[in-house]
C-alpha positions in Angstrom: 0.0 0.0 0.0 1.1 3.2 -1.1 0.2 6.1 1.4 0.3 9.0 -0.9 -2.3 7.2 -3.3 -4.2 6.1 -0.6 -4.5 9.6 0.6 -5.0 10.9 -3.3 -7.7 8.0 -3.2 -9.8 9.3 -0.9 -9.6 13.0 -1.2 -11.1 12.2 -4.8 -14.0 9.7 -3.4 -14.7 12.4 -0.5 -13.9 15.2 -2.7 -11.8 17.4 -0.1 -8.0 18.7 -0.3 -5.9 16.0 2.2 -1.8 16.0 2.2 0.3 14.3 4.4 2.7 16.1 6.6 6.6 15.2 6.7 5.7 12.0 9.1 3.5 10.2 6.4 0.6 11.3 8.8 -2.4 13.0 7.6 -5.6 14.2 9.8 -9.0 15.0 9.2 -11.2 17.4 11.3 -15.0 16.4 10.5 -17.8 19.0 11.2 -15.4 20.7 14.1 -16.0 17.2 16.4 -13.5 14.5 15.6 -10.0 14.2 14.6 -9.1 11.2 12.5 -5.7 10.6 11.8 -4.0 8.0 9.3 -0.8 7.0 9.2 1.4 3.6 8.6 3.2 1.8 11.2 7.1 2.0 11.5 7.5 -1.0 9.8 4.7 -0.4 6.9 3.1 -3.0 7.3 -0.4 -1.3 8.7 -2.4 1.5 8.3 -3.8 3.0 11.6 -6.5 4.9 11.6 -7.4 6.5 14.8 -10.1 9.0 15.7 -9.9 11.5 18.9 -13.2 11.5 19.9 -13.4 13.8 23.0 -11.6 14.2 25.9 -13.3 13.4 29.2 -12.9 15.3 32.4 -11.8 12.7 35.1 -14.4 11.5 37.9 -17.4 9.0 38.0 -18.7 10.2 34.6 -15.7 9.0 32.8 -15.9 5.8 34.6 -19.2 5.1 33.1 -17.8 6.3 29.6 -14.9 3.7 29.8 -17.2 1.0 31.4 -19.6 1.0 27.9 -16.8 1.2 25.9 -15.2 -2.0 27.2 -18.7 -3.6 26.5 -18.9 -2.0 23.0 -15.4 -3.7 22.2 -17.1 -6.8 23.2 -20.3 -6.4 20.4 -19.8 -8.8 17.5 -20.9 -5.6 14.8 -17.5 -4.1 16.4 -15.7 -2.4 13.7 -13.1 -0.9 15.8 -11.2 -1.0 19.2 -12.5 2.1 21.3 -9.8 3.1 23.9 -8.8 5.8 26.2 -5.1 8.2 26.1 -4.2 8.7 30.1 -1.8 11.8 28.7 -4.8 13.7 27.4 -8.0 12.1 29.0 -9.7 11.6 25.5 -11.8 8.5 24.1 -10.1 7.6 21.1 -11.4 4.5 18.1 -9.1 3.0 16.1 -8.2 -0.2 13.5 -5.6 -1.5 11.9 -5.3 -2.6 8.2 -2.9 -4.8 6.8 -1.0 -2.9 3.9 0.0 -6.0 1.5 -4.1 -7.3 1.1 -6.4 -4.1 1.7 -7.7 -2.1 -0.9 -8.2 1.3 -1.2 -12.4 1.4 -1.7 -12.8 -0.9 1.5 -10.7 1.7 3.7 -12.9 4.5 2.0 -16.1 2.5 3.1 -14.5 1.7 6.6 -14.1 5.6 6.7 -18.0 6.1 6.4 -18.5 4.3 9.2 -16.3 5.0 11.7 -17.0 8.4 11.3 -21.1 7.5 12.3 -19.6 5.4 15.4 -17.8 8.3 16.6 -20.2 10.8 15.8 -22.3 8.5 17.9 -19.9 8.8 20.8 -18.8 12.1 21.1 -22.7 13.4 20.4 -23.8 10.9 23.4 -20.9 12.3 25.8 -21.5 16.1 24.9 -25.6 15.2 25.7 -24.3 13.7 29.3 -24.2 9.7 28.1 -22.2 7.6 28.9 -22.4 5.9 25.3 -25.1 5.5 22.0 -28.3 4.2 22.8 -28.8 1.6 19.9 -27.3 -0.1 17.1 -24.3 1.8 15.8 -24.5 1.5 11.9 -24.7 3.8 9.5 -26.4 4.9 6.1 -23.0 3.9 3.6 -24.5 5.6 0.6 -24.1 9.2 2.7 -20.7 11.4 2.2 -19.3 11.5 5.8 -17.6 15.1 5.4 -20.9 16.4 4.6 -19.6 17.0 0.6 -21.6 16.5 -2.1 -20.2 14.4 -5.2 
């Protein structure tokens, strides 16, 4: 897997302007709420793409954030690994990819859907839930960055 075509690949099916930086890195700010940030592993093997959700003020209310996420990594529709940064206090989703057998269009469809899980997530914390009510899937045949084609 190439990272500058994958990156060329889905500013074209998203239709917005992405580069990477000098670190083979590149992050996405959708609607002012989430971060998502792509980049290869050390060894280029995998593509991680992470999402910063929202960061979490410490106390009983993040404790009931991190319980439902554990139970959320325990769904069989799972379609990522939610997790928590100690540094920064923030509720971060992320998968791996492996760089030798995934295509480009599957990574652009996993995009359209992790972006609905998180939107789920961070708009259920900012409401004062500790987590989505409901099944988390979304509607693939919608543009995630809010473009239209």
């Amino acid at each position: 897997m190439n990272f500058q075509e994958l990156i060329q690949f889905i500013s074209l099916q998203f239709h917005i302007d992405l580069r990477s930086d000098s670190h083979e890195s590149c992050s996405i700010k959708i609607d002012d709420k989430i971060i998502i940030q792509l980049e290869m592993d050390t060894a280029n093997e995998r593509l991680i793409i992470m999402t910063y959700i929202t960061e979490i003020a410490p106390g009983r209310f993040r404790e009931n954030i991190l319980v439902e996420a554990l139970k959320a990594n325990h769904l069989p529709t799972r379609i990522g690994t939610l997790g928590f940064l100690p540094e920064t206090g923030e509720l971060t989703f992320h998968h791996f990819f492996s760089s030798q057998t995934t295509k480009y269009d599957l990574i652009s469809q996993y995009l359209t859907e992790m972006i609905y899980v998180c939107m789920q997530w961070k708009d259920a914390i900012d409401t004062g839930k500790a987590g989505p009510e409901g099944r988390q899937s979304s509607n693939k045949n919608t543009n995630p960055f809010g473009l239209k084609p």
